[in-house]
py3Dmol code that shows the C-alpha trace and the ligand (Angstrom):
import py3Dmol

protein = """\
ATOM      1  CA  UNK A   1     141.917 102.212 168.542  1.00  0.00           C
ATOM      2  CA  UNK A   2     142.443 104.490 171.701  1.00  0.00           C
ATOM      3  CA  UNK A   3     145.410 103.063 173.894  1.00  0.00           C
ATOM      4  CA  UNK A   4     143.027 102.464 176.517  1.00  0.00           C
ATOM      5  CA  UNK A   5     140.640 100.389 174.109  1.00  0.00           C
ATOM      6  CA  UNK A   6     144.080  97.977 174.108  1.00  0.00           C
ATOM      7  CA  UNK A   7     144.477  98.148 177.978  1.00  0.00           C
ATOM      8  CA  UNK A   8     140.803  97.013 178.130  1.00  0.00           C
ATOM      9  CA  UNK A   9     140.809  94.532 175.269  1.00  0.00           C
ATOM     10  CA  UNK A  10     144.017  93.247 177.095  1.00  0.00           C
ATOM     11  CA  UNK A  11     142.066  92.345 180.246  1.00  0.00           C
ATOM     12  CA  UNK A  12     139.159  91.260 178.762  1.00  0.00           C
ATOM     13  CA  UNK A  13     138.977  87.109 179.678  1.00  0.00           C
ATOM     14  CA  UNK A  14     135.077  87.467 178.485  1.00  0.00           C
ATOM     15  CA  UNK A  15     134.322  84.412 176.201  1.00  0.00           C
ATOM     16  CA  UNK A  16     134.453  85.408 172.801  1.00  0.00           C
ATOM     17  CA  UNK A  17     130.840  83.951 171.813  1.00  0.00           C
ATOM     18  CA  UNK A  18     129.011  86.330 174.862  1.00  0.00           C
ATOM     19  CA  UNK A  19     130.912  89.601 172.959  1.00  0.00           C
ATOM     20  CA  UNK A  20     128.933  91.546 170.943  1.00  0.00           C
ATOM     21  CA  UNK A  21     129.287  91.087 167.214  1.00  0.00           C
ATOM     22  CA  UNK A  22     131.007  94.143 165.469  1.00  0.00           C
ATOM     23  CA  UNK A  23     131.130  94.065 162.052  1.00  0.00           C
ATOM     24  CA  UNK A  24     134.046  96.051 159.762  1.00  0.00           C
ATOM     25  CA  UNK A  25     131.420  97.356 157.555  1.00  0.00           C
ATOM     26  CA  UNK A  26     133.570  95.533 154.562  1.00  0.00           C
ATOM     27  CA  UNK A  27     131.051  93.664 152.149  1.00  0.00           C
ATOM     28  CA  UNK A  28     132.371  91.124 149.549  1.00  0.00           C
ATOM     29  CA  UNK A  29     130.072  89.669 147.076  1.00  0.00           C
ATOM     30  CA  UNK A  30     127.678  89.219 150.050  1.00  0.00           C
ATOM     31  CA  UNK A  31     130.183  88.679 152.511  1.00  0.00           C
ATOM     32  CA  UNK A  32     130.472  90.443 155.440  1.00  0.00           C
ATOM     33  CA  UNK A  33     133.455  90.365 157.779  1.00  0.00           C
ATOM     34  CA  UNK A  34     133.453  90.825 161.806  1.00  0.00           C
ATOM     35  CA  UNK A  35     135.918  93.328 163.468  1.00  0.00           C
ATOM     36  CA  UNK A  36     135.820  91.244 166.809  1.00  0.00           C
ATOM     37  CA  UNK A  37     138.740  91.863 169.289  1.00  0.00           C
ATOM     38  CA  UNK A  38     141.073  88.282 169.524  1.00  0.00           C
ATOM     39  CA  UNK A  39     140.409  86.668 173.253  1.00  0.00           C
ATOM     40  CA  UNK A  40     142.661  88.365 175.607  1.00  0.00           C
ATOM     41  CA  UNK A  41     144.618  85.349 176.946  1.00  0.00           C
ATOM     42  CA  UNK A  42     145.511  85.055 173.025  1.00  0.00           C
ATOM     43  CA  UNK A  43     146.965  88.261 173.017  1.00  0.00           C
ATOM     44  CA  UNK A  44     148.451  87.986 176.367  1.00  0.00           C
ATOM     45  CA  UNK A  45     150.473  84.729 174.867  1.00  0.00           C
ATOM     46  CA  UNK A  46     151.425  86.893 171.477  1.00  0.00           C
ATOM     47  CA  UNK A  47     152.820  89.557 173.154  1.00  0.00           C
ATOM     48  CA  UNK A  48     155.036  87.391 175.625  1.00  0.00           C
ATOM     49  CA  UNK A  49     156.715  85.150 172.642  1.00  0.00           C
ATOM     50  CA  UNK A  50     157.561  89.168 170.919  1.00  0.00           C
ATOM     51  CA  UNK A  51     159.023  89.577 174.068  1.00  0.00           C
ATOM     52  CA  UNK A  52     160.556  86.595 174.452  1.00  0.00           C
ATOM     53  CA  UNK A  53     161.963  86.415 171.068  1.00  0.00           C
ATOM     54  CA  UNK A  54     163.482  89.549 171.577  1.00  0.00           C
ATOM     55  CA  UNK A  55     165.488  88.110 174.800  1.00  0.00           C
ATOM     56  CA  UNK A  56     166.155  85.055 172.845  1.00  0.00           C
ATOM     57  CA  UNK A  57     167.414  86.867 170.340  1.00  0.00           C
ATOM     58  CA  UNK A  58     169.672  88.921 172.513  1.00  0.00           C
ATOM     59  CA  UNK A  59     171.107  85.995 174.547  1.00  0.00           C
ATOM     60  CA  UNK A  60     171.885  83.762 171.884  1.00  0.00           C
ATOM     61  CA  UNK A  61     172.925  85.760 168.594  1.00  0.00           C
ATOM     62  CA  UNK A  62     173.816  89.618 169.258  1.00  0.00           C
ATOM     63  CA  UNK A  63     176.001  88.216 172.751  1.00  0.00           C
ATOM     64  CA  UNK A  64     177.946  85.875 173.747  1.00  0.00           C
ATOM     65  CA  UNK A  65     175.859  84.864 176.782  1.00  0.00           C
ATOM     66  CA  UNK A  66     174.588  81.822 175.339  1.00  0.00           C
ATOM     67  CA  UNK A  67     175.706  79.664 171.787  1.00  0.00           C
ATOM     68  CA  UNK A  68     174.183  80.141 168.317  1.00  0.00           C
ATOM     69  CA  UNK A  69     173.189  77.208 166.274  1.00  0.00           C
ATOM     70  CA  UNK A  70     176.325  77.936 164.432  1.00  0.00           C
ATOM     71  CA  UNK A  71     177.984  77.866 167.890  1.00  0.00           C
ATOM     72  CA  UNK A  72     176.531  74.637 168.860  1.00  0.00           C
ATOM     73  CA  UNK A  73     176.897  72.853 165.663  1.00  0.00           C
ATOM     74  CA  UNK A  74     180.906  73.161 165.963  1.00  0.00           C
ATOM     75  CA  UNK A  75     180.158  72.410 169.511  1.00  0.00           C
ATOM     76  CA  UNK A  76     178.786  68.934 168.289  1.00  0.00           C
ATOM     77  CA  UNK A  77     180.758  68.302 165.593  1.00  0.00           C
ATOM     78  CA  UNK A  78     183.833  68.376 168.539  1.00  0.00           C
ATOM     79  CA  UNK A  79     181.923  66.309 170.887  1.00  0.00           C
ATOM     80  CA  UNK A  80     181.589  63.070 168.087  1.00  0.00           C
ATOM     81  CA  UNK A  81     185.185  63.509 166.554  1.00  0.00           C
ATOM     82  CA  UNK A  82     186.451  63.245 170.764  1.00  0.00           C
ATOM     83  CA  UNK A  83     184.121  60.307 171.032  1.00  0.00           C
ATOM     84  CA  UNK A  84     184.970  59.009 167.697  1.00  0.00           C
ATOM     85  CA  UNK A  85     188.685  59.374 168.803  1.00  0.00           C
ATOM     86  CA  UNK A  86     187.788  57.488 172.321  1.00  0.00           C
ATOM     87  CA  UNK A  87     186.631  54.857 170.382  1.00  0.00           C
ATOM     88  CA  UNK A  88     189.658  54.487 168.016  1.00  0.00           C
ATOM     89  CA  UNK A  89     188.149  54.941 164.834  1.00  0.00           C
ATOM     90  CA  UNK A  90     189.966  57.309 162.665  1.00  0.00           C
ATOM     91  CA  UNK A  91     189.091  60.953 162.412  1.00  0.00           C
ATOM     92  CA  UNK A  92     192.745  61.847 160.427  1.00  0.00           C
ATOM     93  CA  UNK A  93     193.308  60.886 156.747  1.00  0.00           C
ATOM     94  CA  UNK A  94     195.928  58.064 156.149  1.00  0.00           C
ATOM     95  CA  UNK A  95     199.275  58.921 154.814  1.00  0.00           C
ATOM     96  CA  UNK A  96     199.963  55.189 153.354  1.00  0.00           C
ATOM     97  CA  UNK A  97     203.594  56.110 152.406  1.00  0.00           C
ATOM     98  CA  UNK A  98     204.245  56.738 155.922  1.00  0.00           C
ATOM     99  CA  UNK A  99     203.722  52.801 156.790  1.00  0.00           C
ATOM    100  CA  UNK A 100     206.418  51.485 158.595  1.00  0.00           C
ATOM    101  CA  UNK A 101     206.426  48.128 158.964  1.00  0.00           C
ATOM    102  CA  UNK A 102     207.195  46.791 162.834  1.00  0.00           C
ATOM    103  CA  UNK A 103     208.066  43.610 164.003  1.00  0.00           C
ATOM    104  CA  UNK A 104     207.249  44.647 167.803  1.00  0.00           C
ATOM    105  CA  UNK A 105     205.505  41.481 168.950  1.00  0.00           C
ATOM    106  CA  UNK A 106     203.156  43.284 170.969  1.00  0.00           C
ATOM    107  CA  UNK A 107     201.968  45.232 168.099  1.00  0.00           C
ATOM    108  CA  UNK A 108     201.969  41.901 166.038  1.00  0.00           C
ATOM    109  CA  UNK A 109     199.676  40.233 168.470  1.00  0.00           C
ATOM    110  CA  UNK A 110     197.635  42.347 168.779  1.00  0.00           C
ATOM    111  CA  UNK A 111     197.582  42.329 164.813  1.00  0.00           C
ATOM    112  CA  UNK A 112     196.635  38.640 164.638  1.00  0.00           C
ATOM    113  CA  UNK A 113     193.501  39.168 167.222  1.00  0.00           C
ATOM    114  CA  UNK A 114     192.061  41.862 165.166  1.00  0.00           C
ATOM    115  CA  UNK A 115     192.744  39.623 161.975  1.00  0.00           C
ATOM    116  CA  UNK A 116     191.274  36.845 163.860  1.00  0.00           C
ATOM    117  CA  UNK A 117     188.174  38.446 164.622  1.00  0.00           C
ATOM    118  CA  UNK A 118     187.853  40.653 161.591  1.00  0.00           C
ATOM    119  CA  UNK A 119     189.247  39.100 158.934  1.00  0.00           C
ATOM    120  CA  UNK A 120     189.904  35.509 158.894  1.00  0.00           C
ATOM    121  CA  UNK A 121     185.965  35.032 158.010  1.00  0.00           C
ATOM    122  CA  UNK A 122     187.093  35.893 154.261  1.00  0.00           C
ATOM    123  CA  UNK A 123     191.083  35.164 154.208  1.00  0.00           C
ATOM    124  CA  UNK A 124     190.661  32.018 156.080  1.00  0.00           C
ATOM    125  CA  UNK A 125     193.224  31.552 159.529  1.00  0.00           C
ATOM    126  CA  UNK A 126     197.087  32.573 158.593  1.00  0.00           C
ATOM    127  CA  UNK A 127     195.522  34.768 155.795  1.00  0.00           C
ATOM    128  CA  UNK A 128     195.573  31.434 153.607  1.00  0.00           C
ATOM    129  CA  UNK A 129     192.900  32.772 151.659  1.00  0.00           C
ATOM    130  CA  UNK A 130     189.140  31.600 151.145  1.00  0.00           C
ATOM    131  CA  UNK A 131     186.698  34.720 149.781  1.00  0.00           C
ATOM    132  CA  UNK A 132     189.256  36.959 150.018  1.00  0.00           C
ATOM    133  CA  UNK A 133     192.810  36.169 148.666  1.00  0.00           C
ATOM    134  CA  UNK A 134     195.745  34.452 149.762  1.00  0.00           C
ATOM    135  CA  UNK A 135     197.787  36.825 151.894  1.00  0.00           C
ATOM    136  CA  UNK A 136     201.396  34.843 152.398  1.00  0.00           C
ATOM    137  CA  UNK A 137     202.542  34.162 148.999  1.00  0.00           C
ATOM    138  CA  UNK A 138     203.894  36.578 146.579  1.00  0.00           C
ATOM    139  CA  UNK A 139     200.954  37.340 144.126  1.00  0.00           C
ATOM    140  CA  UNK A 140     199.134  40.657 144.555  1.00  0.00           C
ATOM    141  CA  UNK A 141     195.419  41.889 142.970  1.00  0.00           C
ATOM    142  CA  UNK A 142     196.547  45.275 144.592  1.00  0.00           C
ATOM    143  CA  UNK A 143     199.865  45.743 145.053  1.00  0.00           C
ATOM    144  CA  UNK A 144     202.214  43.881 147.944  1.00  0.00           C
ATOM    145  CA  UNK A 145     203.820  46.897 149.065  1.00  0.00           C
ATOM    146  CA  UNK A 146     202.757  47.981 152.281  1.00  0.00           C
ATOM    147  CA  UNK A 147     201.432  51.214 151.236  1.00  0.00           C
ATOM    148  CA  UNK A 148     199.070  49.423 148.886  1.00  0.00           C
ATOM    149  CA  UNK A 149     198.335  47.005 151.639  1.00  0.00           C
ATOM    150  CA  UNK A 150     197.454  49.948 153.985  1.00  0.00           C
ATOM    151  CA  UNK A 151     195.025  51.690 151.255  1.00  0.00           C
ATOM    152  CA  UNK A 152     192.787  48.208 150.241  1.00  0.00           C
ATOM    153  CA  UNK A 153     192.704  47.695 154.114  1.00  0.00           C
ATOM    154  CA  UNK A 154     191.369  51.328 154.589  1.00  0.00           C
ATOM    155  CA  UNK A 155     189.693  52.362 151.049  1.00  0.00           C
ATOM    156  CA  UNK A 156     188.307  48.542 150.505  1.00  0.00           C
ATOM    157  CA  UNK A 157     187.267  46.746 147.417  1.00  0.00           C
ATOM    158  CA  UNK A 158     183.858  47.261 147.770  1.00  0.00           C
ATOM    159  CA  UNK A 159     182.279  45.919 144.340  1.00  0.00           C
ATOM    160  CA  UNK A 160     184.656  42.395 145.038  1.00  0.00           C
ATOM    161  CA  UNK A 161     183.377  42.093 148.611  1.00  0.00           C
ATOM    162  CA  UNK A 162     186.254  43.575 150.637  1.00  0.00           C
ATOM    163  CA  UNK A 163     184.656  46.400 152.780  1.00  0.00           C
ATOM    164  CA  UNK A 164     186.546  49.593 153.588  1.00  0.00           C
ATOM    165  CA  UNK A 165     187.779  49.168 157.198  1.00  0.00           C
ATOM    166  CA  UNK A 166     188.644  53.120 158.137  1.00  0.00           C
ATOM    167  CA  UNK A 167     185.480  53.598 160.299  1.00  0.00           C
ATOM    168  CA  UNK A 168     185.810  50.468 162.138  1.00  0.00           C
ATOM    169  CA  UNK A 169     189.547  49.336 162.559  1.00  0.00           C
ATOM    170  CA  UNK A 170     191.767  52.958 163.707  1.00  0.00           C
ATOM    171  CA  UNK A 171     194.541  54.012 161.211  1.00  0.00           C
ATOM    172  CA  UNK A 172     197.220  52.829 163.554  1.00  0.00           C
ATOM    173  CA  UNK A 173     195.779  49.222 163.818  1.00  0.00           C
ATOM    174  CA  UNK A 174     195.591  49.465 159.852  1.00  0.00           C
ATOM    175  CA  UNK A 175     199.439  49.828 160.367  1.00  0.00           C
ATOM    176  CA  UNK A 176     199.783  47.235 162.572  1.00  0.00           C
ATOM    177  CA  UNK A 177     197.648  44.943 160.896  1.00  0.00           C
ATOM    178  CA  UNK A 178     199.953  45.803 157.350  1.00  0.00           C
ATOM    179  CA  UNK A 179     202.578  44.982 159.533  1.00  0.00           C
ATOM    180  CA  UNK A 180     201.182  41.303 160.396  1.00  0.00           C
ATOM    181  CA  UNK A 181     199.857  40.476 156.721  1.00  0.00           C
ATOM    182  CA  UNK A 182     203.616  40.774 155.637  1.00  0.00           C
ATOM    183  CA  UNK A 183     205.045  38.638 158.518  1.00  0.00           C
ATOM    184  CA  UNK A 184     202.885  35.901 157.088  1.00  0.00           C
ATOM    185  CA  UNK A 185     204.856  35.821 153.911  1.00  0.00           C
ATOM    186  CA  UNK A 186     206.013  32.426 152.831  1.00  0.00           C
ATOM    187  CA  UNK A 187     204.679  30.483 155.684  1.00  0.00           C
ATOM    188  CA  UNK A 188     202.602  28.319 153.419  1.00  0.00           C
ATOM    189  CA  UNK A 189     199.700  27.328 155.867  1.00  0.00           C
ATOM    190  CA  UNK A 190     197.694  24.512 154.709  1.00  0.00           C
ATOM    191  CA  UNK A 191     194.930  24.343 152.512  1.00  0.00           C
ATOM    192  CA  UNK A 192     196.409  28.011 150.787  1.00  0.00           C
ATOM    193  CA  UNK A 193     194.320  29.483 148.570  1.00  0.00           C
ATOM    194  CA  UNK A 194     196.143  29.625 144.715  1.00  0.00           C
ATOM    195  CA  UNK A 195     197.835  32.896 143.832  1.00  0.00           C
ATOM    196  CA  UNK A 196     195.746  35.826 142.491  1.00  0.00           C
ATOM    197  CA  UNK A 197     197.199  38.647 140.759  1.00  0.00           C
ATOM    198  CA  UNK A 198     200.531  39.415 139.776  1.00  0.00           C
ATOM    199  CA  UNK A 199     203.912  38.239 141.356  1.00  0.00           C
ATOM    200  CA  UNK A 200     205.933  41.044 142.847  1.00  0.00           C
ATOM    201  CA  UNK A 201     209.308  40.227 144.133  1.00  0.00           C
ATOM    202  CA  UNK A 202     209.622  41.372 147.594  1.00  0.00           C
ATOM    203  CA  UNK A 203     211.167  44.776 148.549  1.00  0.00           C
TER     204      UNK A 203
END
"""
ligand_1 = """\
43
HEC
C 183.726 39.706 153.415
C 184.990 39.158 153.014
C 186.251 39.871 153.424
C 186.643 40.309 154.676
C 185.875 40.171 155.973
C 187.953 40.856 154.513
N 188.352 40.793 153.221
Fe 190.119 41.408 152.475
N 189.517 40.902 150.612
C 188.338 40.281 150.294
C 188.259 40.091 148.855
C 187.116 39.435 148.100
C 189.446 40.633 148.328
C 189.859 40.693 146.862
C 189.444 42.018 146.265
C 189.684 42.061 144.788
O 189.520 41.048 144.130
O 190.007 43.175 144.312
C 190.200 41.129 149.461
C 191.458 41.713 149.353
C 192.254 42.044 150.415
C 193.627 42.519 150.295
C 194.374 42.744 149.000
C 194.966 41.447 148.532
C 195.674 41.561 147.216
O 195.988 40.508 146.640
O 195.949 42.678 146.743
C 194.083 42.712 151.555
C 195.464 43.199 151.953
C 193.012 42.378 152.466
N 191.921 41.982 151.737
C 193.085 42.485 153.844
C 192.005 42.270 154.680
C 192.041 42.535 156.090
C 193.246 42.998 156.876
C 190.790 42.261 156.568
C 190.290 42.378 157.966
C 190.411 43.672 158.592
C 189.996 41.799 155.443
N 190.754 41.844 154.326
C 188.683 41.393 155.567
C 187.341 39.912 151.168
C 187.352 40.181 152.522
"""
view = py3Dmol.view(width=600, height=400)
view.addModel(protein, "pdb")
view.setStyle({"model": 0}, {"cartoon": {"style": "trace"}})
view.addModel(ligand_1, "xyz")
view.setStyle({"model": 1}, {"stick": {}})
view.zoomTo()
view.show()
């Protein structure tokens, strides 16, 4: 095909239907195949996504002008662990040696209203135990120590109905919340639930 046969086929906006039927020549078992030029607004379109892609291509993977998918994916991935942060939940994992256990009221209150509204639905109000265990006497299923407080609060029990709280309740709060479960040792609220697990003498 001459170059100006392409220049010509380029421009050509004749419907395909009124062009003359060419055939190839080619016969298959009775088959015959046309050698009919593709409309020219077809073309037009298939030449101007080459071009295109070869822009795109430029601006967003042999530059820096504009991100790569790789670029944008770290791009997201930063966006929801700030908004994750915003929100409290924890993005870090927890060190549960490094508990420390505070008797800042502020902290403490703040404790109790998170207990309140997460908690108390299983381990009853005081943490006198209903569902979930008894949390102010001196019998542990997991361990009384804070740092064994800290990971069933964070890690869960899932198969005996206590849900891992790490996306919901941030890894400070977990602290704080360790921190209020032990102030509520001995205060026998009413209607406790009967120890479960094994007696640990307190640290
Ligand atoms: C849907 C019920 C439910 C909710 C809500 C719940 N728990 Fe539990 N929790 C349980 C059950 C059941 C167990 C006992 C798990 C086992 O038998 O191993 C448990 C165990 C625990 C233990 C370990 C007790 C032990 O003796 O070792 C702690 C600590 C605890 N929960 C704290 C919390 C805190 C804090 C919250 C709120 C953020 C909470 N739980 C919310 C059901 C619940």
């Amino acid at each position: 095909m001459s170059e100006n046969n392409i220049i010509e086929e380029f421009k050509s906006t004749e419907p395909q239907k009124k062009q003359k039927d060419v055939l190839t020549g080619h016969t298959y078992d009775g088959i015959k195949e046309y050698d009919n030029p593709l409309p020219g607004w077809w073309l037009y379109l298939f030449y101007i996504t080459i071009a295109w892609s070869v822009v795109y291509m430029f601006y967003y993977h042999f530059t820096n002008l504009g991100p790569s998918s790789a670029d944008e994916y770290v791009m997201e991935i930063q966006k929801a662990n700030e908004s994750k942060a915003g929100m409290g939940i924890a993005t870090t994992a927890f060190n549960f040696d490094d508990v420390k256990i505070t008797n800042d009221p502020a902290a403490l209150n703040e404790a109790k209203d998170i207990f309140v509204k997460n908690c108390v639905s299983c381990h009853a109000q005081g943490g006198a135990g209903a569902i979930g265990p008894n949390l102010t006497d001196d019998y542990w299923i997991h361990g009384g120590s804070p740092a064994n407080i800290a990971k069933v609060i964070y890690q869960g029990v899932p198969e005996k109905g206590m849900i891992s709280w790490k996306n919901i309740i941030s890894n400070e709060q977990i602290v704080k919340l360790v921190s209020y479960i032990k102030s509520l040792r001995g205060t026998n609220p009413p209607n406790a639930k009967a120890p479960q697990g094994n007696l640990e003498a307190e640290n």
